[in-house]
N, C-alpha and C positions, 0 to 999 in steps of 0.2 A: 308465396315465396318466403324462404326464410335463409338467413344468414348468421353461420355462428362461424365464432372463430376457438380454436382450443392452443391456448397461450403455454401449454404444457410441450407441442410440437411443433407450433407455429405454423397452423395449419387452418384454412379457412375454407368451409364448406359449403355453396349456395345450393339451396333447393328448389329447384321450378314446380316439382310435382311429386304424389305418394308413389307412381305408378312405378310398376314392379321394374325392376334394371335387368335387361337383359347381356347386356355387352357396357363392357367400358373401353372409352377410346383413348389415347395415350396423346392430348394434343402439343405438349412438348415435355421436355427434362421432368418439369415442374404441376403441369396443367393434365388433370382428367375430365373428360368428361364421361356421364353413367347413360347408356341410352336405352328407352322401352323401345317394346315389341314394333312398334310402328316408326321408331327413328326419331322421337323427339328426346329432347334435353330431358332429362329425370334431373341431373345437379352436376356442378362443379368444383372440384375439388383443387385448389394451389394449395402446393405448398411454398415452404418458405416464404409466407404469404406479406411478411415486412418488409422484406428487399421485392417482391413481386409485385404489390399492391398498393394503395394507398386509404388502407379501410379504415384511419384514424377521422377520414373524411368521408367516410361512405354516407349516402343522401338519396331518399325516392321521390321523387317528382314527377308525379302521372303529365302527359301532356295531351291534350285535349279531351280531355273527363269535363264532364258533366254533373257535378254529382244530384244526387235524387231529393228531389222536392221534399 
């Protein structure tokens, strides 16, 4: 997963996955989502993402991982 933000539009992009975008879905004024051939997430896109968001604090915190010996 990757997250960039582009401070030139104030636009924040999340990525779940490479897999090809078939449909994008319009989930408000502000929020798209990009969906593959099967209906999963491809990415997210907000915009005006400093009034929308709080990604000055963005944080990843696996919960119940294991990590490998």
């Amino acid at each position: 997963m990757k997250v960039t933000y582009f401070h030139d539009t104030d636009t924040a992009l999340i990525e779940f996955s490479t897999h090809d975008v078939v449909e994008t879905k319009e989930i408000s004024e502000n929020i798209y989502i990009d969906i593959d051939v099967s209906g999963n997430p491809v990415s997210m896109t907000i915009e005006h993402a400093k009034q929308n968001t709080d990604l000055p604090n963005l944080s990843y915190m696996p919960i119940g991982y294991a990590a490998p010996n």
